[in-house]
C-alpha positions in Angstrom: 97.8 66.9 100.4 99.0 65.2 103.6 102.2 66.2 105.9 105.4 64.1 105.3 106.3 63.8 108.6 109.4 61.5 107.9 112.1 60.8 105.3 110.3 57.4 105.0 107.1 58.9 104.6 109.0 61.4 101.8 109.9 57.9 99.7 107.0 55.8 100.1 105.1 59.2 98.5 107.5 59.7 95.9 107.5 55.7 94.9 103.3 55.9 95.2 103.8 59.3 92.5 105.9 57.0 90.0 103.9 54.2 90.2 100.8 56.1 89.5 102.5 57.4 85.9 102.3 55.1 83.1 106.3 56.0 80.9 104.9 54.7 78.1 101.5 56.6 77.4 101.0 59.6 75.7 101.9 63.2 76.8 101.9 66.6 75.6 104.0 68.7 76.5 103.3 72.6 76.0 106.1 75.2 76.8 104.2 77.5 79.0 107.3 80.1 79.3 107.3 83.7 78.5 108.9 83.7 75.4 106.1 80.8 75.0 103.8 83.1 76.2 104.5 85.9 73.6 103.7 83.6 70.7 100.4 82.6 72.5 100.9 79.3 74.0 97.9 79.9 76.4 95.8 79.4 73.1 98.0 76.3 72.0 97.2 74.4 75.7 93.8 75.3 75.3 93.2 74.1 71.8 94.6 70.4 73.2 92.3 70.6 76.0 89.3 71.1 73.8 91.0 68.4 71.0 91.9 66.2 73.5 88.0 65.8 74.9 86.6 66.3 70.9 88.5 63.0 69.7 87.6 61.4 72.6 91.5 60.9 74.0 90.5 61.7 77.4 92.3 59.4 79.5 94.9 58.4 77.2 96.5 61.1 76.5 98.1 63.7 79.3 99.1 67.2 78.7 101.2 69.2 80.7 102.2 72.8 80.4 106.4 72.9 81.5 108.5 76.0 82.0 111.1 77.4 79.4 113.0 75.0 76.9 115.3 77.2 76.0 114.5 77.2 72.6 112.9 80.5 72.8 112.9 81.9 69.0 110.8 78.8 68.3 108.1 79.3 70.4 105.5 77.5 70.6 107.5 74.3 71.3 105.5 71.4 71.5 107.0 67.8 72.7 104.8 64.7 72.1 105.9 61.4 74.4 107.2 58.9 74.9 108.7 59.3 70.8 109.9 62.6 72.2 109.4 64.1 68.3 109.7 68.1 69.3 107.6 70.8 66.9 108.6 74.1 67.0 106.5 77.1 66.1 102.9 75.3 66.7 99.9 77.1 66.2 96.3 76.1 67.6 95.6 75.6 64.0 98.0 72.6 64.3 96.6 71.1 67.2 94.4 68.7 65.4 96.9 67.5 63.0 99.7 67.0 66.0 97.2 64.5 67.9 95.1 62.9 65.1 98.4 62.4 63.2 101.5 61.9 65.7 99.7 60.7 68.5 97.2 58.6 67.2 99.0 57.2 64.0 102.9 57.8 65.3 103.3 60.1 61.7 105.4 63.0 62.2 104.6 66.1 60.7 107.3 67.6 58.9 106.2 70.9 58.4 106.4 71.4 62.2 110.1 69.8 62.8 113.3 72.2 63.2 115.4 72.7 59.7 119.0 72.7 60.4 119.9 75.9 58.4 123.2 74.1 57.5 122.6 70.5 56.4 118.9 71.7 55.9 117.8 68.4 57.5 114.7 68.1 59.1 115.1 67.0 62.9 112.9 64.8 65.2 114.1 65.1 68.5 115.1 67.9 70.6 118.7 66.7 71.6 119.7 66.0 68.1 118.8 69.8 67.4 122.4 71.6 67.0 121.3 74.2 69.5 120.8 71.7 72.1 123.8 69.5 71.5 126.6 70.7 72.9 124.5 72.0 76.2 124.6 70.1 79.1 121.5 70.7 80.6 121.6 69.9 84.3 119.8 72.8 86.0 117.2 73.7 83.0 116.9 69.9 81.7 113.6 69.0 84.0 112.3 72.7 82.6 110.9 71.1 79.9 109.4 68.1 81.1 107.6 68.6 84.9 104.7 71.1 85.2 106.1 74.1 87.6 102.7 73.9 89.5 102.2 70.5 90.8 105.0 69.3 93.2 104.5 66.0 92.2 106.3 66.3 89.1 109.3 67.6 90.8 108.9 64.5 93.3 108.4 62.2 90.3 112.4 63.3 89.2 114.0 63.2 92.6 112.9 66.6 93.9 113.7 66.8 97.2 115.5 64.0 97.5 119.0 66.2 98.5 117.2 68.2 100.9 115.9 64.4 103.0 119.7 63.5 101.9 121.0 66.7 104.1 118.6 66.9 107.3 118.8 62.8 107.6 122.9 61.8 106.7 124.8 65.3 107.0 125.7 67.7 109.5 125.5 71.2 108.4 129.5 71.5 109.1 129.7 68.3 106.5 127.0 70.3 103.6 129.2 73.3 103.8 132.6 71.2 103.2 130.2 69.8 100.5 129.6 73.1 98.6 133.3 74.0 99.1 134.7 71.1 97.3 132.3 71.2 94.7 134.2 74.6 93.4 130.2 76.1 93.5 130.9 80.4 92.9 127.8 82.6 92.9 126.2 82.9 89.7 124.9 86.3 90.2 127.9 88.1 88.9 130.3 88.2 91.8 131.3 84.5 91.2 132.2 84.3 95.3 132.9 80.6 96.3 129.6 79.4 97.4 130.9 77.8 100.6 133.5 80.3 101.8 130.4 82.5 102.2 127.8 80.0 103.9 130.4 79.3 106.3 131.1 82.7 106.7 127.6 83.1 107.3 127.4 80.1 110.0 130.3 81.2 111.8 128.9 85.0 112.1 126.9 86.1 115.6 123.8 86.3 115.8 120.1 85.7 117.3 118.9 85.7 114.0 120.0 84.4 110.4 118.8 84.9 107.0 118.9 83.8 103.6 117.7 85.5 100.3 117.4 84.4 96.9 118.5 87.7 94.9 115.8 87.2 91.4 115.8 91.0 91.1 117.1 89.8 87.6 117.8 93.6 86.1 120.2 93.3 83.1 118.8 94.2 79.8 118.9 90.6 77.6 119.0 88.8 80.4 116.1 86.3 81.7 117.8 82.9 82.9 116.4 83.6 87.0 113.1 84.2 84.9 112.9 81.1 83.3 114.2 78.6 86.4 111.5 80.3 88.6 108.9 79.9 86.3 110.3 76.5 85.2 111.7 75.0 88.5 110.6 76.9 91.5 111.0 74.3 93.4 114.8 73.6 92.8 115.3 76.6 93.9 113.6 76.2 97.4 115.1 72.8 98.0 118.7 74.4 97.5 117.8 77.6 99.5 116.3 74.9 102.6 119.2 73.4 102.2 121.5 76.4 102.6 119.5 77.5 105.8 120.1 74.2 107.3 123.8 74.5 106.6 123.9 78.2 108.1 121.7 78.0 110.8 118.3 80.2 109.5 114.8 80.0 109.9 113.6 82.3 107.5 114.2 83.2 104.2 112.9 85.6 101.2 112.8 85.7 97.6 113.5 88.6 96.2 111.8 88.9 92.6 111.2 91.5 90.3 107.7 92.6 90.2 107.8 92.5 86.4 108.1 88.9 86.6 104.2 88.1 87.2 104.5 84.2 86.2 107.7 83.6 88.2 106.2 85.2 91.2 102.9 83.2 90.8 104.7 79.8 90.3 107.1 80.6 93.1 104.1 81.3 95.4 102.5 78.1 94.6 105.7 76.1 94.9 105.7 77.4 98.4 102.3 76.4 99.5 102.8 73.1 98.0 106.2 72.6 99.9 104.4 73.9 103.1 101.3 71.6 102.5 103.3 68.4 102.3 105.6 69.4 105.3 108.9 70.0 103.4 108.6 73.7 104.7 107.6 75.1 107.8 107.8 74.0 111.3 109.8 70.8 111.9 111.0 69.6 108.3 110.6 65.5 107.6 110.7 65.1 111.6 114.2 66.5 111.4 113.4 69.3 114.0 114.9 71.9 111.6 112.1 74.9 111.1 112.3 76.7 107.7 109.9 79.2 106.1 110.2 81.1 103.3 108.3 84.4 101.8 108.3 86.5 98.1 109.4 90.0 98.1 108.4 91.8 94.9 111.1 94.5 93.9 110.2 97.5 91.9 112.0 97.0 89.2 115.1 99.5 90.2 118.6 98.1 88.9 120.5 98.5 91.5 118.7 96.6 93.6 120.3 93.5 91.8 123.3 94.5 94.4 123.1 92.9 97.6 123.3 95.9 100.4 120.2 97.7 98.2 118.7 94.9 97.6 118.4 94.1 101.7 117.9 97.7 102.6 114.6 97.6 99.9 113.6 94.7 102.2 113.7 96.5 105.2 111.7 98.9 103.4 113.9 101.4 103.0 115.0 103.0 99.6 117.4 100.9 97.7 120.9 102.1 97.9 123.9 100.1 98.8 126.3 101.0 101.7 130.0 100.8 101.8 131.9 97.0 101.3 133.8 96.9 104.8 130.8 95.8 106.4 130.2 92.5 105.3 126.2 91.3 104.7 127.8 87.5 106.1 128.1 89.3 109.7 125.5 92.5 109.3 123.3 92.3 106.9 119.3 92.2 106.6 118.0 94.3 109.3 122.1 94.3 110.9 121.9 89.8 111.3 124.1 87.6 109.6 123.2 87.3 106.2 123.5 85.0 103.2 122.5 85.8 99.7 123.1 83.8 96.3 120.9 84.3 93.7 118.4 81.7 91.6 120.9 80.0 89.6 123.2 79.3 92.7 120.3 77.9 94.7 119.3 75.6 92.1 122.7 74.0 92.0 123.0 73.1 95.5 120.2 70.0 95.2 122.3 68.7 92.5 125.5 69.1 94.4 124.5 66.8 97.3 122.5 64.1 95.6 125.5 63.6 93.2 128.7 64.8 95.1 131.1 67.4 95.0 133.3 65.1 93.2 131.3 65.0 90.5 130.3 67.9 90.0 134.0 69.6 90.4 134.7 67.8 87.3 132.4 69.5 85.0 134.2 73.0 84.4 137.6 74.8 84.3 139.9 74.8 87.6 138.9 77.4 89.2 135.3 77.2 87.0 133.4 74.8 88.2 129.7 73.4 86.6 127.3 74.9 84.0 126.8 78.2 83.3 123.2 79.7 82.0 123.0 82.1 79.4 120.4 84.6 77.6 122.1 84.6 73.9 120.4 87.3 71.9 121.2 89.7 69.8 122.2 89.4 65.9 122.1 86.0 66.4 120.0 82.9 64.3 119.5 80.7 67.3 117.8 82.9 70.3 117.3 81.6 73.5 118.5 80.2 76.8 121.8 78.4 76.7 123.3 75.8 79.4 126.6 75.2 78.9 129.8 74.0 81.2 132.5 76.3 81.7 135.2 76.7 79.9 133.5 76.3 76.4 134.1 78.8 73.7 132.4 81.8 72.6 132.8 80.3 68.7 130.8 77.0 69.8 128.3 79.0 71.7 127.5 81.6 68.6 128.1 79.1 65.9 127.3 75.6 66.9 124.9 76.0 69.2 123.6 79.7 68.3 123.9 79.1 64.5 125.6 82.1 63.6 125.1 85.4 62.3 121.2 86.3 60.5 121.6 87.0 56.7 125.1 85.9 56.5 126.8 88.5 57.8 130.1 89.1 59.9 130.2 88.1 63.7 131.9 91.4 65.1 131.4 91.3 68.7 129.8 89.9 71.8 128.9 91.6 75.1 128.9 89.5 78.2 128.1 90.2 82.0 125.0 93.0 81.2 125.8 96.7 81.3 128.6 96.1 83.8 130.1 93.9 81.2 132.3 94.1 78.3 132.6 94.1 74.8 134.4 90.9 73.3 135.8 91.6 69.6 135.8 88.5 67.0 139.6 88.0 67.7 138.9 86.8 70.9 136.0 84.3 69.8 138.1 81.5 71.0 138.1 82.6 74.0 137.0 79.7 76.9 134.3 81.3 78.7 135.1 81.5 83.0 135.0 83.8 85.8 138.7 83.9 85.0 139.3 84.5 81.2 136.2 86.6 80.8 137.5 89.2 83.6 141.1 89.0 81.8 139.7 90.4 78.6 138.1 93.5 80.3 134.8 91.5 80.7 132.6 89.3 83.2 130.5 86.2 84.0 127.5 88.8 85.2 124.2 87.5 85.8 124.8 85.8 82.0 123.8 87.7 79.0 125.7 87.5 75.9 124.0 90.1 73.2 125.8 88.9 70.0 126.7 91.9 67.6 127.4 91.8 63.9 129.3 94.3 61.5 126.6 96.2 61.1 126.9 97.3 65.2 128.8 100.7 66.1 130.4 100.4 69.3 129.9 103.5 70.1 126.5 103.6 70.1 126.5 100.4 72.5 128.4 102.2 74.6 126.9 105.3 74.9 123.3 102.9 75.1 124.8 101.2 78.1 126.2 104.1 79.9 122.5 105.7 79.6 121.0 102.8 80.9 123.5 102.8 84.1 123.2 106.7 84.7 119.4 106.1 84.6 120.0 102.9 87.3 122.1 104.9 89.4 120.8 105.6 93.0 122.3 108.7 93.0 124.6 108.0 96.5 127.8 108.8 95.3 129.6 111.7 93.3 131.1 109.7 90.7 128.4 107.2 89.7 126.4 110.1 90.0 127.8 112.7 88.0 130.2 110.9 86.0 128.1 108.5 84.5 126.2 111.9 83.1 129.6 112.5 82.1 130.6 109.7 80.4 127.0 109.5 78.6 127.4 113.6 77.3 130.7 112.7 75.8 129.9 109.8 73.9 126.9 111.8 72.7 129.2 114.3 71.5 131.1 111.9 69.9 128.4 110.1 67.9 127.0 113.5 66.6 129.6 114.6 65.3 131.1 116.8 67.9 133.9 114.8 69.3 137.0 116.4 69.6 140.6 114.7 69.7 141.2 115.1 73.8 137.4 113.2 74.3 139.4 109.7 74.4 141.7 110.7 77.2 138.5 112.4 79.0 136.7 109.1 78.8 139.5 106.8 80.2 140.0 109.1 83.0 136.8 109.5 83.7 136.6 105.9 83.8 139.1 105.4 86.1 137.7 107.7 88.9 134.9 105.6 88.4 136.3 102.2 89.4 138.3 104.0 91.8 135.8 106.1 93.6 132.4 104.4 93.4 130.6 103.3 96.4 129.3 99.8 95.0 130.6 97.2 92.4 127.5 99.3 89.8 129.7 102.2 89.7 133.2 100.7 89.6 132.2 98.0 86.5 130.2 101.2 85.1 133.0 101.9 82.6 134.0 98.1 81.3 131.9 99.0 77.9 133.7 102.1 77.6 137.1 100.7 78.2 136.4 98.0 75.9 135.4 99.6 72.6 138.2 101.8 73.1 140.7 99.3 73.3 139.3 96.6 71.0 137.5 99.5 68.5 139.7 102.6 68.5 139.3 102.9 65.1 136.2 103.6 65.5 136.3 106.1 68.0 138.5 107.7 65.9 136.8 107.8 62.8 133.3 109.5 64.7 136.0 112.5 66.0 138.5 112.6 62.7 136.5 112.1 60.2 133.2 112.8 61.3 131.9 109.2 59.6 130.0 106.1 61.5 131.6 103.0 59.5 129.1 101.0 61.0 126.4 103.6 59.5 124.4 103.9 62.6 124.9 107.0 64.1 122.3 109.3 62.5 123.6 112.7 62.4 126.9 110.8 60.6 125.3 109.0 57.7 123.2 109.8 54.7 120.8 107.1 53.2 120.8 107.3 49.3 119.2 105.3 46.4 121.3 103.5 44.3 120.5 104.4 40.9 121.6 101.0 39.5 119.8 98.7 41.9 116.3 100.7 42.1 113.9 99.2 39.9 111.7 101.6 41.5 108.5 99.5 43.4 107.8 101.9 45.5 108.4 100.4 48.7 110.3 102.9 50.2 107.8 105.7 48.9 105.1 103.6 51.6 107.7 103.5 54.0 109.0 107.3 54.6 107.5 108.8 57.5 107.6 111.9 56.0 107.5 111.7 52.0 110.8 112.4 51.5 111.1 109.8 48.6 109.2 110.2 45.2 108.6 108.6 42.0 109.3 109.8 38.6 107.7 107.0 36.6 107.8 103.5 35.7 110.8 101.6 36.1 112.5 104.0 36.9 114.7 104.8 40.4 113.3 106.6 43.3 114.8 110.0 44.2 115.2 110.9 47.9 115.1 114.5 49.1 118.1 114.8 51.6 116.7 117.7 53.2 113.4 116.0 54.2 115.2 113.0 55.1 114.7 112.4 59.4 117.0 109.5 58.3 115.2 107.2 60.2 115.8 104.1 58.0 112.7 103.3 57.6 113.6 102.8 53.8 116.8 100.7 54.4 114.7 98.0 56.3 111.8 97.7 53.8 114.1 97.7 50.7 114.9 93.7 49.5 116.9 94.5 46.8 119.8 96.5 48.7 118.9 99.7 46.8 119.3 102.2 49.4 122.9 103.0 50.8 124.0 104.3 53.8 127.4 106.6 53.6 
């Protein structure tokens, strides 16, 4: 690579890269995501490599490996170009077939096309596939189609085309006003303007100035920073050069969760590519501005996701937050000015200055402003990442775009904004989803998972799960994180075993409220949200674990009994395979299985193999 030592010199190398690339010649595209990963599309790219060179297509065929496109349920997602026909679910097996059939004859191969469960039309093209329709895909849309390792992709699509924009044309005064009237709120969970805190950040004294990029990404379901780092890295460092222009730093860090091996390779590359061509380092495009930028891997603790913990683990101390008066814009990594957004923000800054805050401060709600990324998972058909603007509905999001509920059953709740979130019953599916309306319902934007939950959910059970998984996060500083998270998690126990008792309800909203009261950080305070909200949206349910001693949901083991339904059993035997511990027997042909209650471990291992809905839960 050679240095671009000019904006000039930045164009004249990104018209040589376009010119070089033939639009109209075959490519392969290979989703070379995790979720990819997990259905082995290492194997897939490989088998194209040694096809490619076997049918002697060397030359006229390209293939590139992208980041995540979204689609994740459907891995391995293979696009072939310029007919943009998208196969889901390819196998090496159907490597041959894909090029000696679609690429060399233009056939499409319809065993390998998506199936609209409703119409039950087969579909060619990703955006006519409902989960992709009603997205708008600005920050994950080049995820599927530049290769996260070679800058000149991202060149070849306008990559750093807002960051000559800024250092040539725009004071940093005039890229903060920029981010302000955009409407731009942190997309880490806060949802802090963007702006307010950059100039905060400017403003502040100090010999020194830092930015992070917080992609300590900790919320179970949740993997959006994931897939833009492994996807996009570098739209991420364009918006975080940007940023340290605008607030006056020279140094920045990414902070990314260790667990994240393929983010924190591709970042690393994306960095040493930027540095090679001159875009960072010492004296950026000629501009005199001097930028450089180094990973941080985090050990995985959760409450490292907040900002004061997360800096204090950089300094190399443990990772605990300290109290809110001090503000991390004035004192923050090792006691300088500080500026922190995490990868999602970053990402939307290039995008902001190429286009205009005009433009984008129409895509939103008022006070809402752009996309939003989300993890949908759960009970839901259509799994994967979701880009969406603000302001859309939770019934388009789990029904048009998520196609609804798995086996046809009831859509009972969703839970947005992580473990610090809340639940959101099926009343409220029409619900526009924003900073604003989300926090009025007892919820939050978070970080962006949404876990969908069906009627066969006990709330709680997800209650009691999340308030484990907090008191297990907790660092421990403060007295009522610390001990009333335990608290909170022994009484719900109680509850779901059986041993609830009529005055556990008022313990649990008290409790609660000497948590958001009391607690040092924002961990402890939302602690509670998915406690308050199964008790006000699912009382009944509450109230059926301590009256009646009965799960409705039949989830909670020590509440339930699994039986065999005389009239349904034709007695196959699969449930005798499946016990654990031969608690179910045989009497003869034909004839229904008898389980032994006081064997039974009730671990349903017969309710899930059963296909004929012969075993009952009561």
């Amino acid at each position: 690579m050679v240095k671009v030592s000019s904006f000039a010199e930045l164009e004249t190398l990104r018209k040589s890269i376009v010119a070089r690339r033939d639009p109209q010649k075959a490519m392969i595209t290979v989703c070379g995501g995790t979720g990819c990963h997990a259905h082995g599309c290492e194997k897939v790219a490989a088998a194209f490599r040694q096809e490619i060179e076997q049918q002697n297509l060397a030359g006229k065929v390209d293939l590139r490996i992208t980041g995540c496109h979204g689609f994740c349920e459907r891995g391995t997602l293979v696009v072939v170009k310029p007919q943009d026909i998208f196969y889901q679910r390819v196998k090496e097996k159907d490597v041959s077939t894909i090029l000696s059939e679609t690429v060399a004859k233009g056939n499409v191969i319809e065993r390998l096309l998506f199936t609209d469960l409703a119409t039950k039309e087969k579909i060619t093209r990703e955006l006519e596939i409902p989960f992709y329709k009603k997205q708008n895909r600005l920050i994950l849309g080049n995820n599927g189609s530049i290769d996260p390792t070679v800058i000149d992709d991202y060149l070849a699509v306008g990559g750093y085309a807002a960051l000559a924009r800024s250092l040539q044309r725009m004071s940093p005064e005039q890229i903060i006003d920029e981010v302000k009237k955009s409407g731009l709120r942190g997309r880490g969970g806060g949802g802090f303007p963007t702006g307010i805190k950059w100039e905060s950040t400017r403003r502040a004294h100090g010999d020194t100035k830092y930015v992070i990029c917080n992609a300590d990404e900790g919320d179970p379901g949740a993997y959006m920073d994931r897939s833009l780092m492994e996807g996009n890295p570098h739209s991420v460092l364009e918006g975080m050069i940007i940023g340290a222009y605008a607030i006056g730093s020279d140094q920045g860090y990414i902070y990314i969760r260790n667990e994240y091996p393929l983010a924190v390779k591709n970042a690393q590359i994306a960095i040493e590519q930027a540095e090679d061509y001159g875009l960072l380092g010492k004296n950026i495009l000629g501009s005199g501005f001097d930028f450089s930028v180094r990973i941080n891997r985090g050990g995985g603790a959760f409450i490292c996701g907040e900002s004061t913990a997360l800096m204090a683990s950089l300094e190399g101390h443990v990772g605990e937050p300290r109290a809110k008066y001090v503000h991390t814009a004035e004192k923050g990594l090792w006691n300088q000015p500080t500026n922190l957004n995490n990868v999602e923000t970053w990402a939307n800054v290039p995008l902001i200055i190429n286009k205009g805050a005009d433009w984008y401060s129409k895509i939103g709600t008022r006070n809402s402003k752009g996309t939003k990324i989300f993890s949908l998972v759960g009970k839901i058909n259509n799994t994967g990442l979701v880009e969406v603007p603000m302001g859309i509905t939770l019934r388009e999001i789990v029904y048009d775009i998520g196609g609804g509920i798995p086996g046809g059953k009831k859509f009972k709740a969703v839970q947005t904004g992580g473990p610090s979130g809340g639940v959101i019953p099926e009343s409220l599916i029409d619900l526009p989803v924003d900073f604003d309306e989300l926090t009025k319902v007892g919820s939050m934007m978070g970080s962006g998972a949404m876990i969908v939950m069906d009627e066969n959910t006990c709330m709680v059970d997800i209650a009691k799960y999340y308030v484990s998984f907090l008191e297990g996060e907790s660092c421990g500083k403060c007295l009522p994180c610390r001990e009333g998270l335990k608290r909170l998690r022994e009484i719900l126990a109680d509850i779901s075993e059986g041993r609830g008792e009529d005055d556990d309800i008022d313990l649990l909203e008290n409790l609660s409220v000497a948590l958001v009261d009391g607690s040092l950080c924002a961990l402890g305070a939302t602690a509670p949200n998915p406690v308050l909200t199964t008790l006000h949206y699912f009382r009944e349910e509450y109230d059926a674990h301590i009256k009646d001693k009965r799960c409705p949901a039949g989830v909670c083991k020590e509440l339930i009994t699994y039986c065999i339904n005389n009239e349904k059993c034709p007695g196959c035997g699969l449930c005798v395979k499946a016990c654990p511990v031969q608690a179910i027997t045989l009497t003869g042909k034909k004839k229904p299985a008898i389980l032994d209650q006081e064997k039974c471990i009730k671990c349903g291992a017969c309710y899930d193999v059963c296909k004929l809905c012969a075993v009952d839960i009561k």
